[in-house]
C-alpha positions as CSV (number, residue, x, y, z in Angstrom):
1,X,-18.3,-17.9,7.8
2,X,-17.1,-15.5,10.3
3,X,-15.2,-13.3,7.8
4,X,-17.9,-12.7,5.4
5,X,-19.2,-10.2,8.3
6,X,-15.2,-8.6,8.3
7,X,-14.4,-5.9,5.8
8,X,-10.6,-6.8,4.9
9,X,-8.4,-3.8,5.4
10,X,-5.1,-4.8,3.8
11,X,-2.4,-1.9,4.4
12,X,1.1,-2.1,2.6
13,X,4.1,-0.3,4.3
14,X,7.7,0.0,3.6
15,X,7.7,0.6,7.9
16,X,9.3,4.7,7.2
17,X,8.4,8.0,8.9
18,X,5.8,8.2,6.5
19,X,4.3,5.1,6.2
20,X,4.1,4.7,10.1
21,X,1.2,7.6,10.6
22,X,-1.1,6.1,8.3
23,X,-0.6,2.5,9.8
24,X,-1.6,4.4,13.3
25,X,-4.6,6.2,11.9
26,X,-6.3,2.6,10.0
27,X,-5.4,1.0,13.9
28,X,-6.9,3.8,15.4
29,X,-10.4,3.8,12.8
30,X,-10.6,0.3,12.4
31,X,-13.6,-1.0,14.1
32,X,-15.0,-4.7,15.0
33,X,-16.2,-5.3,11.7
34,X,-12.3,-4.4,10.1
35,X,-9.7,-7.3,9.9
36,X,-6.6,-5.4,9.3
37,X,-3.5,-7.0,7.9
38,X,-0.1,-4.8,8.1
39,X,2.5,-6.0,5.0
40,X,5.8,-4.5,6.0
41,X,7.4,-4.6,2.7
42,X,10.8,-3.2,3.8
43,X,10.5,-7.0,5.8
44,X,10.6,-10.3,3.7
45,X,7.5,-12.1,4.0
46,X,7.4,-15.9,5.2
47,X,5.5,-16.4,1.5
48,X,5.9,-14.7,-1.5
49,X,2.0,-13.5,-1.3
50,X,3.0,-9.7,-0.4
51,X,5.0,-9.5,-3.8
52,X,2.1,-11.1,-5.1
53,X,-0.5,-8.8,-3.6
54,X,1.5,-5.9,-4.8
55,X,1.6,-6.6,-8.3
56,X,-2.3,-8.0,-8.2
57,X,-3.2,-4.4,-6.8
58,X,-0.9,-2.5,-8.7
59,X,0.8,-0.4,-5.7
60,X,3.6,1.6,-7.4
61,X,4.1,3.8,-4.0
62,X,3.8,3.4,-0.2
63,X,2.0,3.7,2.0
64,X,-0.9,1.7,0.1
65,X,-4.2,0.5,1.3
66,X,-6.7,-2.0,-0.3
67,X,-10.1,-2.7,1.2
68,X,-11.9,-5.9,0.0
69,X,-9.5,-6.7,-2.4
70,X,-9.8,-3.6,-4.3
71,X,-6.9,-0.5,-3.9
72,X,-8.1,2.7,-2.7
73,X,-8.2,5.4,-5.3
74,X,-5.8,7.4,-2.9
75,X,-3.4,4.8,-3.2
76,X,-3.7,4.3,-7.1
77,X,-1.0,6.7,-8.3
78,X,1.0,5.9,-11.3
79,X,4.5,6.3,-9.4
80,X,7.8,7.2,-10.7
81,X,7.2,7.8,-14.6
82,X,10.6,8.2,-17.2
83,X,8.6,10.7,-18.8
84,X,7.9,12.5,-15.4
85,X,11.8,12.7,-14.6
86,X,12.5,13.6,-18.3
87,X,10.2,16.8,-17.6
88,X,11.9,18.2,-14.5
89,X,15.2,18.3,-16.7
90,X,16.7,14.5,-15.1
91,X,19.1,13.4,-17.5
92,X,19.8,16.8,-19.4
93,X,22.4,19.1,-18.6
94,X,21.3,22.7,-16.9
């Protein structure tokens, strides 16, 4: 019953230079009310419920934070897009 008074910080990492910062600054904010779970993602997880978690959310780039089982709009980019690389010129010659 204990966790219905918790707000569920879940924060997805690939463990970098960039990801690291963030992971300091939800530590650093979180308060008695935040459970925070870290998924290192650049680390295989024990079960397969980080993959999982991933694809559930939608994360397409990391760092990525979800509170309450819903992904921050800051963290809901589209990612990497063909049509994106096809407009800086990828794939064509200069």
């Amino acid at each position: 019953m204990e966790n219905q008074n918790k707000r569920k910080i879940e924060l997805f990492t690939a463990g970098c230079v960039v990801c690291e910062p963030v992971v300091e600054m939800v530590k650093s904010m979180a308060c008695s009310s935040c459970e925070v779970i870290i998924y290192n993602l650049s680390q295989p997880c024990e079960t397969n419920e980080c993959l999982q978690k991933v694809k559930t959310y939608g994360i397409k780039a990391l760092p990525a934070i979800a509170v309450n089982g819903k992904l921050l709009s800051c963290c809901q980019n589209k990612g990497i897009s063909v049509d994106e690389l096809r407009k800086a010129g990828i794939g064509q010659p200069v």
